[in-house]
N, C-alpha and C positions, 0 to 999 in steps of 0.2 A: 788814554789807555794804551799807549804807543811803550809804555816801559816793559821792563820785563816782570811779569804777572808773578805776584803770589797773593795770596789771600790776605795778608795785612794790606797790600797794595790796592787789591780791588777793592776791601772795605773802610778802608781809612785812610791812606796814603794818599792816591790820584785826585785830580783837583775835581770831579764829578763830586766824589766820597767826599772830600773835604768840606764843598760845596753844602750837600748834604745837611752836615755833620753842624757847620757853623748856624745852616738854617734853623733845625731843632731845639739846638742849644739857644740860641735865641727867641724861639715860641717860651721855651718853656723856662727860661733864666738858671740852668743848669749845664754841666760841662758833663759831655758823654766822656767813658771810656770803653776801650778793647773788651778789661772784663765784666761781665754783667752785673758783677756783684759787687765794684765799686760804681758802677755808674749809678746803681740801684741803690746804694749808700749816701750819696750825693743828695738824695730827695729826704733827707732822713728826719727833715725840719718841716717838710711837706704833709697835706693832707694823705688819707689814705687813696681816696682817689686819683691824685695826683701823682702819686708815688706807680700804682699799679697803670696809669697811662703813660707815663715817665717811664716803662721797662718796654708794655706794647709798642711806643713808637721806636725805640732802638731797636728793637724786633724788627719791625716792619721794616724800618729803612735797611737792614742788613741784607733783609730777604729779598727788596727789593732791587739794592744794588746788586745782588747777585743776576738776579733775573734780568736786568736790563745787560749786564755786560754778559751773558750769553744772546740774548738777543741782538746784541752788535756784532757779536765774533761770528756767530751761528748763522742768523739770520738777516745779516744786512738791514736790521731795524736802524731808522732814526734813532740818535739820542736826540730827547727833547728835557730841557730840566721842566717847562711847566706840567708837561704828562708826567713825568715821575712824580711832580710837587701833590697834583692832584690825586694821582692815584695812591700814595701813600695817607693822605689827608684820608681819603675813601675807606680805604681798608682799616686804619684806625678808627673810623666812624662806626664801623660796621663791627668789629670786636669789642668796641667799647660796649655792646647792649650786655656781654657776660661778666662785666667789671660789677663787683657788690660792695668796693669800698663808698664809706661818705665825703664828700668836700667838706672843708671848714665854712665858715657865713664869711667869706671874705672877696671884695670884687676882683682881686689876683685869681680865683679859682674860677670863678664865672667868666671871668675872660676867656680863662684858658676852655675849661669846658665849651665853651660859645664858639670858640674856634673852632675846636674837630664836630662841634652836634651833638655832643652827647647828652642824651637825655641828662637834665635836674633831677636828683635826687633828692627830696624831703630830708634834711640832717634830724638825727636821734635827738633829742633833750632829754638828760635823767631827768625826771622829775621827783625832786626826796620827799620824802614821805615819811612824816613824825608816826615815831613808833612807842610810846610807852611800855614802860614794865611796872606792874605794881606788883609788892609783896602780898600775901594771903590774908585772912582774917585773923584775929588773934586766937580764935577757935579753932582755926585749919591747918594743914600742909600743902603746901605745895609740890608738885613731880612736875618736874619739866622735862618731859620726854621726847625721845626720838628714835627713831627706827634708821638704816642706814646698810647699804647693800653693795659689794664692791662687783658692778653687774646689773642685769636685771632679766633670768634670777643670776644668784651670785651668792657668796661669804656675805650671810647677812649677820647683824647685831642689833644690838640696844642700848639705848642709855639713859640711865634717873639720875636726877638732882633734885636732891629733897630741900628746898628751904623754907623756915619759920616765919613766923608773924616780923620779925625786925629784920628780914631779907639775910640770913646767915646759915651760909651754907651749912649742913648737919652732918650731910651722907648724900652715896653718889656709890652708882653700880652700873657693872660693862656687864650683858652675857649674851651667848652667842647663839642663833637659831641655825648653824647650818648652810644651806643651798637654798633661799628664801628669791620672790621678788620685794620688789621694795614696800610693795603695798601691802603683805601682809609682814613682811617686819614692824612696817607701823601699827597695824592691828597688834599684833604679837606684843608689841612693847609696852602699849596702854595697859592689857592683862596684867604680864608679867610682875611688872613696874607696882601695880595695887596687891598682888599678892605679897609682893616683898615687903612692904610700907606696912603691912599687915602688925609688924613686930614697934614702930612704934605706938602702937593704941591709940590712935588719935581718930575720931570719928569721921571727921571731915574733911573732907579732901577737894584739894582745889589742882586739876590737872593742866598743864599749858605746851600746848604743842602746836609746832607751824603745821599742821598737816590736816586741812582746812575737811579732809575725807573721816577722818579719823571723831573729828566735831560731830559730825554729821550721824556717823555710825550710831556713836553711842551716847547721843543726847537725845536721839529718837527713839523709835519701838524695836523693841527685841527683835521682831522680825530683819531690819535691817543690818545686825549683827551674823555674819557667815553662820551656818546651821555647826559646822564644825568648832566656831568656838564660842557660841551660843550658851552651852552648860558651866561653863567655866567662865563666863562674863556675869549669867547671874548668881553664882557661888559665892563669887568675889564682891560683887555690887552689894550682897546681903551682910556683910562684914561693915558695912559703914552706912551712916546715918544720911551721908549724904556726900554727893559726887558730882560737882560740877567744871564744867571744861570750859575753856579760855583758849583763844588761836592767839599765834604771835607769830609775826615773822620770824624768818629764821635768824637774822639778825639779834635778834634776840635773846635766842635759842640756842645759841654757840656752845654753851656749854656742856647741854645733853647732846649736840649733836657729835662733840669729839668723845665723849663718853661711849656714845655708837658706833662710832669708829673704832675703836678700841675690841668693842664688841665685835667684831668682826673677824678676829685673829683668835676667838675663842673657840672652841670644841663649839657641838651640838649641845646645848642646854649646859654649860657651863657657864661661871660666875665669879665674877670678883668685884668685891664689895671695898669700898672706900668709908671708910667710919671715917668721923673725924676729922678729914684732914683737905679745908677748904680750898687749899689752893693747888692740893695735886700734881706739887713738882716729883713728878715719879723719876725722870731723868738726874735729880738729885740725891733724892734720899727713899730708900725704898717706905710703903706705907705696910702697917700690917694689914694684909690681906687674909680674908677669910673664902674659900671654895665651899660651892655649894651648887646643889644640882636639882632642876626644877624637875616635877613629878606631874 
């Protein structure tokens, strides 16, 4: 540290820093650089663990080589490289407990993790999960509904997709509730949804929605149904012969939920209804739309 001082030099240049700099790069089989965000690029093939202790120790060793070359100029401390080695190992040990990335299953990351201490973390596994969808009965309709709130509350919506007994899409409607939370856009949308369906005469109705709450409501006793839309659950319920509900994931579900999305840039109680036209390239070709305001 005998040259003349500037901040490249104390963190990179002088053979302490170099020193350093070579050690790192060696735990961890990656080349530092000056700025953060290449060197943080460099891991880019790395777990996320890896990645996020691959930034803390360049951290650490910068901070640290500051502190020690004040404690030489300042304080007539020893340089020791083993007390720097350790104490840097230390203080990454000790920031690593706020790290929430995963390692990959691989013994490159266990090493390295084994080196500074940091606690094993349990790795995530999706595990997938067969989802069927079946069409209706040849007696029924289908509404595949969803509720959908930008917020919560927020600009909320809804969306139906009506399909037949051969899975073919018929009809499909956006309308908008307003400043809703998300939980009652889902309520809201179940209603709505069977009021409208009302126009094709069809008795039986078969509903499907991922909103597991929504099942619950109204496949149980009225009492469970909000007192406020209580009268208008059984108005509507009295319209058809018979009403039963199906949960699907949302995966499933994609199509009433962009449906709801849609819903959501509408007015309060406004509507736009999709006849006809299954595939709903609206960015293409406009569909004709009919308005209509619910009471």
């Amino acid at each position: 540290m005998c040259q003349e001082e500037s901040l490249e030099h104390i963190l990179w240049s002088c053979s302490f820093a170099a020193r350093a700099w070579s050690w790192i790069s060696g735990v961890f089989g990656l080349l530092p650089h000056q700025n953060l965000l290449v060197s943080y690029k460099a891991a880019k093939s790395r777990s996320r663990m890896v990645k996020d202790l691959w930034l803390l120790a360049i951290l650490v060793i910068r901070s640290e080589l500051w502190m020690t070359r004040n404690g030489f100029v300042y304080g007539n401390q020893r340089v020791s490289w083993l007390f720097f080695q350790n104490k840097v190992s230390n203080q990454i040990h000790e920031y690593s407990v706020r790290l929430k990335g995963y390692m990959y299953n691989s013994q490159e990351d266990l090493q390295l993790l084994s080196f500074f201490r940091v606690r094993h973390r349990r790795v995530k596994h999706a595990v997938p999960k067969e989802c069927f969808w079946e069409p209706p009965g040849s007696n029924e309709l289908m509404l595949c509904s969803d509720g959908a709130a930008h917020g919560n509350p927020g600009r909320a919506g809804a969306g139906v997709v009506v399909c037949d007994a051969n899975a073919n899409v018929i009809a499909a409607m956006s309308v908008g509730f307003g400043v809703q939370t998300n939980y009652l856009a889902e309520l809201f949308c179940i209603i709505v949804g069977l009021e409208w369906a009302i126009k094709f005469e069809i008795q039986n109705i078969c509903i499907r929605t991922d909103s597991m709450s929504d099942v619950l409501v109204f496949s149980g006793d009225n009492n469970e149904v909000p007192w406020f839309l209580r009268s208008r659950w059984m108005a509507v319920r009295a319209r058809y012969n018979m009403i039963r509900f199906v949960h699907s994931y949302r995966e499933a579900n994609f199509a009433a939920n962009c449906m709801a999305k849609r819903g959501c840039f509408l007015e309060e109680g406004e509507g736009l209804s999709y006849d006809n036209r299954p595939d709903f390239l609206l960015s293409i070709e406009l569909p004709n739309v009919s308005y209509f305001r619910f009471t």
